[in-house]
C-alpha positions, 0 to 999 in steps of 0.5 A: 500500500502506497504510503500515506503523505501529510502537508503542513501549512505553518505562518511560522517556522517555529512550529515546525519541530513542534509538528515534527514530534506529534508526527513522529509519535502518532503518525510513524507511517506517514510521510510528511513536508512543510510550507512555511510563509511567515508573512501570511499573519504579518499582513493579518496583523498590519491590516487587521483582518484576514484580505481578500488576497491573504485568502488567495494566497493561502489558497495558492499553498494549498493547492501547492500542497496538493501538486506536492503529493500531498494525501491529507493537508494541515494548515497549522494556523488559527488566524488564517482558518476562514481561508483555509475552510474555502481552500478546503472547497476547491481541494481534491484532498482532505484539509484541515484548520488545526483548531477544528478537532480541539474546538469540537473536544472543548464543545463536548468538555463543558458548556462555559468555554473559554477561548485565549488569545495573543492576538484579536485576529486570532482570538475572532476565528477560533472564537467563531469557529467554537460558536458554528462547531457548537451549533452543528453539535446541537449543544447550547454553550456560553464563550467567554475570550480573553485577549492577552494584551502586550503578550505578542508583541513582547515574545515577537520582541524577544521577551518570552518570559514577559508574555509568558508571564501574562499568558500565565497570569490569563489563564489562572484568571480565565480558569475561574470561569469557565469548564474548559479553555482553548488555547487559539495559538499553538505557541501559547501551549509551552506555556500550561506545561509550566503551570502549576497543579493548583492552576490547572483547575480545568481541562486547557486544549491545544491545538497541535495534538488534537490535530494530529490525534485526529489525523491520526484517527482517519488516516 
């Protein structure tokens, strides 16, 4: 049998060893390449939404993805997961927004979801992505966000310990409030590794291992 080949979409080269662990340990027999553009969420955040031609853009490296021989496509970024929805359309193989399976776990996990963020462009889609991955379940639910002010700006500068810091201090917050918490950005999941026991009052769900749990599932 034809082995099977994965294509990951990132916005950032850092994510890429992240994926590169979770594939080796749930997807051993699948071959994987990446497509980096770091640009894609720059230009997010100088024109605070996702453009028309950021769309296309991602749209062009989906379709790349499917010429490289791509079985199954992976778009490792929240903010851009509108675009990625409608590539998925016009796609002849399978694509997937990554916060999709952790959204559908969190909807299932409790009805008060929290749902935080670095970035409003990204806190928006994954926010919007809970309430219609909510409604297709048929479950009544109530979304509580949280912006973490000067969090991006500070890692972005080379001060992870500050945004860490504020990350941090959100999330003990947050749990306070809510039955679950989603975590919009799969850079902010270093983050709860470093918390405490007492601070994990409730369930908080990452992205990138739902993700490729769920690939893992289907592939």
């Amino acid at each position: 049998m034809k082995q099977k080949t994965l294509g990951l979409i990132h916005t950032s080269a850092t994510l890429i060893p992240v994926f590169q662990q979770l594939c080796q340990q749930h997807l051993p027999g699948v071959a994987t390449f990446n497509i980096v553009d770091d640009s894609l969420v720059k230009n997010i955040i100088a024109r605070g939404e996702l453009t028309t031609s950021i769309s296309k853009r991602v749209a062009d490296y989906v379709s790349s993805a499917e010429d490289s021989g791509a079985d199954y496509i992976l778009v490792t970024c929240s903010s851009i997961g509108a675009a990625v929805e409608a590539a998925a359309d016009n796609s002849k193989v399978p694509v997937l927004r990554v916060d999709q399976p952790m959204a559908d776990e969190a909807v299932q996990m409790g009805k008060r979801i929290g749902v935080i963020a670095t970035l409003s462009t990204t806190l928006e889609p994954t926010s919007d992505l809970v309430k219609r991955r909510a409604a297709a379940a048929g479950k009544e639910i109530e979304l509580v966000p949280k912006l973490c002010e000067g969090a991006f700006d500070a890692l972005m500068s080379g001060d992870a310990a500050t945004h860490d810091a504020i990350v941090t201090d959100a999330l003990r917050e947050l749990s306070t409030r809510v039955d679950v918490i989603l975590l919009a950005q799969a850079s902010m999941a270093r983050v709860v590794d470093g918390l405490s026991d007492a601070d994990k009052q409730v369930p908080i769900v990452a992205s990138p291992p739902n993700a490729i749990k769920y690939l893992a599932s289907i592939i």
